[in-house]
C-alpha positions in Angstrom: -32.3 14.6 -4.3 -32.4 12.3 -1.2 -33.3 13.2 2.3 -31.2 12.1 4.7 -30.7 12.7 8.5 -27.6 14.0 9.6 -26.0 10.4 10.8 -26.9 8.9 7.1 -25.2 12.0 5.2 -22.1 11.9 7.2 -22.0 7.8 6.3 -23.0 9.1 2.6 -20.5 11.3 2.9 -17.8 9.8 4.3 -17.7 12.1 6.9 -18.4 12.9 10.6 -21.6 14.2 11.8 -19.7 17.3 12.9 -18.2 18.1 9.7 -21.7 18.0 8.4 -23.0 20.4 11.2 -20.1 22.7 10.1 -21.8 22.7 6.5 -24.8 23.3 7.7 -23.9 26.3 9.9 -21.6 27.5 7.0 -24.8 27.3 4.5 -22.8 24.4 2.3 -25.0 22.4 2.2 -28.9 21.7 1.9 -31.4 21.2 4.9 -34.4 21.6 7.0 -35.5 21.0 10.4 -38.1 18.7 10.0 -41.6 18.5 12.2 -39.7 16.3 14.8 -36.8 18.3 15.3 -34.6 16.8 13.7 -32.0 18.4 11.0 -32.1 17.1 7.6 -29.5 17.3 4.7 -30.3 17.2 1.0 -28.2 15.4 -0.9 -28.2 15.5 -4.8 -27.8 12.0 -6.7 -23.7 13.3 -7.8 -22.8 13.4 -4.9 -24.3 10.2 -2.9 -23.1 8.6 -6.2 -19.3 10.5 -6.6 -19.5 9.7 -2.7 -20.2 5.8 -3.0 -17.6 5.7 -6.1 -14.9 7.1 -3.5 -15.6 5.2 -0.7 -15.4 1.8 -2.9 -11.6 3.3 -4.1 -10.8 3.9 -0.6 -11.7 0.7 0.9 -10.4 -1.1 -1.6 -6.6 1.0 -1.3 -7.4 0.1 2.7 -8.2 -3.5 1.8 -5.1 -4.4 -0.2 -2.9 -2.2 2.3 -4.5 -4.3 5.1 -3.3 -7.5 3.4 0.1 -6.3 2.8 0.8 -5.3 5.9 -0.9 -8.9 7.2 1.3 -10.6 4.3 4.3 -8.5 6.0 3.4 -9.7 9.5 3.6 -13.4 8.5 7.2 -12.7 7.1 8.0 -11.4 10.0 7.1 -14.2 12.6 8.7 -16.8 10.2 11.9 -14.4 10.5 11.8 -14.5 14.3 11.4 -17.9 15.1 14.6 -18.7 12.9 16.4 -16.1 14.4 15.1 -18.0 17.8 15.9 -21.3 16.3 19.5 -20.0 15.4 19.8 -18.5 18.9 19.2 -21.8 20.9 22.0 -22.7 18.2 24.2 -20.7 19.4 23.8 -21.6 23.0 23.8 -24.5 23.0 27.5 -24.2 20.8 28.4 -22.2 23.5 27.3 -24.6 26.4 29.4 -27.6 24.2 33.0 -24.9 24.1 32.6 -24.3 27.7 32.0 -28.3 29.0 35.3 -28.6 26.3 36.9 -26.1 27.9 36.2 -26.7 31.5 37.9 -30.5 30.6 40.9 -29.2 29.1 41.4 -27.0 31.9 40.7 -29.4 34.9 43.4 -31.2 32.7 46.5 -29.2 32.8 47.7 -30.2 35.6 48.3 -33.7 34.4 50.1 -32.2 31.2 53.2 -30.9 32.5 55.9 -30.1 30.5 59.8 -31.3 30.8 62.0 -30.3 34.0 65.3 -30.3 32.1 66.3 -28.0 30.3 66.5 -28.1 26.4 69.8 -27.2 25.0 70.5 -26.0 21.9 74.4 -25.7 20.1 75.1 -22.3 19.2 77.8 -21.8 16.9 79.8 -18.2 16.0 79.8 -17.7 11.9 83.5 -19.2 11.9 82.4 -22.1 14.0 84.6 -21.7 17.0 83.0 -21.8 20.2 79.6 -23.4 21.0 77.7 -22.6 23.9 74.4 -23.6 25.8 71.5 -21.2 26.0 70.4 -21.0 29.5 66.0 -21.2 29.6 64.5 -17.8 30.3 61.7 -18.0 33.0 60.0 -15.0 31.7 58.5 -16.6 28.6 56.5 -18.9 30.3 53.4 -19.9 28.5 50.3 -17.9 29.4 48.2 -20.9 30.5 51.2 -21.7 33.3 51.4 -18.1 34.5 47.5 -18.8 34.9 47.0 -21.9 36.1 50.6 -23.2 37.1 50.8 -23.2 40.6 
């Protein structure tokens, strides 16, 4: 059996130094109030040994979780700065369509279409008459309804 304070069982333990005040009010446990004061904890050999055992599983789990989610991290900053890359991409794309765009646009003007009128022969099924189809002003194209002045 080992003598500890109450500080070193709770490390032994793996526990708080509350949780080992509740065994010790709850008579779990083994101790004395030694000549100073202070509270000591007995602590058989199974159980610092069972104890140490548990704590060397545990911090291992916690050690190879901790790289995982470091490992997972890493993949995860790589991933954003493509997606950033690929964003500035994209703008930049977008900057090129609109310069295009604003060009094409200042342009219109200068591309005017035809005044006169196409015509086209229309003939009946037995070939008798032709006539002219008159242009309809409705179907304008959308960009002259826009920017047609």
């Amino acid at each position: 059996m080992k003598r500890l304070s109450v500080s070193q069982a709770s490390q032994v333990l793996g526990v708080t130094q509350q949780a080992v005040h509740g065994r010790i009010k709850r008579d779990t446990i083994e101790h004395e109030i030694g000549e100073d004061g202070k509270i000591y904890v007995y602590l058989t050999d199974n159980e610092t040994r069972s104890q140490s055992i548990d704590n060397t599983v545990v911090e291992g789990v916690v050690n190879d979780y901790i790289t995982s989610l470091k490992s997972e991290i890493e993949t995860l900053k790589t991933h954003t700065k493509s997606l950033e890359h690929d964003r500035e991409e994209w703008k930049e794309e977008a900057r090129r369509k609109d310069t295009i765009i604003m060009a094409l646009t200042n342009r219109i003007p200068e591309l005017e279409a035809p005044s006169e009128a196409t015509e086209g022969p229309v003939t009946a099924s037995n070939g008798e008459s032709r006539r002219v189809v008159p242009p309809e002003p409705e179907n304008r194209s959308w960009w002259r309804r826009v920017f047609a002045p």
